[in-house]
C-alpha positions in Angstrom: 0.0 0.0 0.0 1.4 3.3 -1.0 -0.1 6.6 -0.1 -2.9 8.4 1.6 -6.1 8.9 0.7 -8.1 11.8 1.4 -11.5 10.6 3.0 -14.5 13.8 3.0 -17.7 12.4 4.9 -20.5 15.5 3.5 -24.4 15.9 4.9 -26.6 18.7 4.0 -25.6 20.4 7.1 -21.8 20.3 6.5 -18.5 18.7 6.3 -18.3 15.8 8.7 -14.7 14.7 8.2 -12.3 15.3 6.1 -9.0 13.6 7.0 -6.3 11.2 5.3 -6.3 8.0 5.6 -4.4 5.0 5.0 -7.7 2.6 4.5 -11.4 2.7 5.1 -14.3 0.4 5.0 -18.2 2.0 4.0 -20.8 0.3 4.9 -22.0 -0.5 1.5 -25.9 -1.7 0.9 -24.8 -5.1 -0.6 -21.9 -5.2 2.5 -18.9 -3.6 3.7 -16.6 -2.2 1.0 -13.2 -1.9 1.7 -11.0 1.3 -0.2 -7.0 1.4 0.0 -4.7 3.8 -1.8 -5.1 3.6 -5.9 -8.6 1.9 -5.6 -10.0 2.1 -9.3 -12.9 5.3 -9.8 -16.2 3.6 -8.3 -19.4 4.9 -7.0 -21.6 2.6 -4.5 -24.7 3.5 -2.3 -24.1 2.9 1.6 -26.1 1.6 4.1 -27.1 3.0 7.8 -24.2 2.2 9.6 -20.1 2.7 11.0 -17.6 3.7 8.7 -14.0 3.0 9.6 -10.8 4.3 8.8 -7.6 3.8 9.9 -5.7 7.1 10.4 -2.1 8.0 11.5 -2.0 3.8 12.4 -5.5 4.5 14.8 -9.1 2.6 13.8 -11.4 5.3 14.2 -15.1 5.0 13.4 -17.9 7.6 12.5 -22.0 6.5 11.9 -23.2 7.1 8.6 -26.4 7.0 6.8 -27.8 6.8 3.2 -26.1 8.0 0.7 -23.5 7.4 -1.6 -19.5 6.9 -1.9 -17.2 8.3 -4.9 -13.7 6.8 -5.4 -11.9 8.9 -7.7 -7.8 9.5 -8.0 -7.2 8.7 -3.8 -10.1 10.7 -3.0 -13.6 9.1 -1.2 -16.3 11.1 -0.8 -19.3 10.1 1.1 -22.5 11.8 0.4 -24.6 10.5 3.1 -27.8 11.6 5.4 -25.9 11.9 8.7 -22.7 11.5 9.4 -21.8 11.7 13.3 -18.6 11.3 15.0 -18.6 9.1 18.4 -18.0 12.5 20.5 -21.6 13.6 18.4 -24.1 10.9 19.4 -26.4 12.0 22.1 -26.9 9.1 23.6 -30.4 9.6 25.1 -31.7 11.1 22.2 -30.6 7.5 20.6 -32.0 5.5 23.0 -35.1 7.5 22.5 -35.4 6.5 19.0 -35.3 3.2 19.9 -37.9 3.4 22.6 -39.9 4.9 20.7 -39.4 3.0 17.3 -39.8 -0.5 19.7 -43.5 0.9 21.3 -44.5 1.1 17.2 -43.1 -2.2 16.2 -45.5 -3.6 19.6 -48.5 -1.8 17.9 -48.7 -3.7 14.8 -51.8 -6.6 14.8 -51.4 -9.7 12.7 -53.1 -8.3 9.4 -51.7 -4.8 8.5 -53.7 -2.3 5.9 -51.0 -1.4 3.5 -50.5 2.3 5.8 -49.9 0.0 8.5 -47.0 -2.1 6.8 -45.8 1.5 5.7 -45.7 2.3 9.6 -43.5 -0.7 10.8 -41.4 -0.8 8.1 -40.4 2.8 9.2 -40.6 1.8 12.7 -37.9 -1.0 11.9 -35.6 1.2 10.0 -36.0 4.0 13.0 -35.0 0.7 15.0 -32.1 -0.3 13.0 -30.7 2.9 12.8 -31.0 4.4 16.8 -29.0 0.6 17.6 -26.1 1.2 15.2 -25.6 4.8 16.2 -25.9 3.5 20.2 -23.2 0.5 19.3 -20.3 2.9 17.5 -17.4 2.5 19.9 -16.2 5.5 21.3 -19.5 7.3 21.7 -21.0 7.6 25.1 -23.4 5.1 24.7 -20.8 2.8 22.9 -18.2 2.8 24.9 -14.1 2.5 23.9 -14.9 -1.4 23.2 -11.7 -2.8 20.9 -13.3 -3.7 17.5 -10.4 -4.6 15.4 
C-alpha cells in the first residue's frame, strides 16, 4: 500500500470529516466495502451504519447514513444523510429513537392495511438505525470497546 487517501464524509448540514487515511471500509448496501490507496474510480450507495478508517496507524469510526461513496484519483467522498462522529451521538436522544421505534413495532396486529406495513417498516428502519448509532465504539453510549 502506498499513499494516503483523502476521506470527506458531507451531509446537508456540513463537512463531517475530512481527513487522510491509510484505509477505510463503508458500509455499503450489498456489504462492507473496503477502499485502499489507488482503488479504481467507483461509486456505491451505503447503508445506515459505521464507517472505519484507519488514520495515523489509529481505527477510528464515524455513523453514517444513506447516501453514496465516490472513489476517484485517492479521493472518497461520502455523500450520506448523517454523518456523526462518536464524541456527536447523544446518547439519550438515541435511546429514544429506539424506545420509541420498539413501542411502534408492539402496535402492529397480525393483518396490516397497507398504511400499517408502511408504519413498521419505518418503525424498523428508525429501529435499526438508533442501535447502530448507540453501538459505535467511542460514543458515550458505545463505549471504547476494541473492535479490530
Amino acid at each position: 500500500m502506498a499513499g494516503l487517501l483523502t476521506l470527506r464524509v458531507i451531509t446537508p448540514d456540513r463537512i463531517a470529516l475530512d481527513v487522510r487515511v491509510e484505509s477505510l471500509r463503508l458500509p455499503g448496501v450489498d456489504g462492507a466495502i473496503g477502499i485502499l490507496p489507488r482503488h479504481a474510480p467507483m461509486v456505491a450507495a451505503i447503508s445506515v451504519g459505521e464507517l472505519f478508517y484507519v488514520a495515523d496507524g489509529v481505527r477510528k469510526s464515524l455513523f453514517v447514513s444513506d447516501g453514496f461513496a465516490e472513489v476517484h484519483a485517492n479521493t472518497v467522498r461520502v455523500v450520506c444523510e448523517a454523518g456523526e462522529l462518536p464524541e456527536e451521538i447523544d446518547e439519550a436522544r438515541a435511546k429514544e429513537l429506539e424506545q420509541r421505534a420498539r413501542e411502534r413495532l408492539q402496535h402492529t396486529g397480525a393483518t396490516m392495511t397497507q398504511a400499517e406495513a408502511l408504519e413498521q417498516t419505518r418503525a424498523e428502519v428508525a429501529l435499526r438505525r438508533a442501535l447502530l448509532k448507540l453501538s459505535v465504539p467511542g460514543s458515550r453510549a458505545g463505549g471504547d470497546r476494541d473492535r479490530s
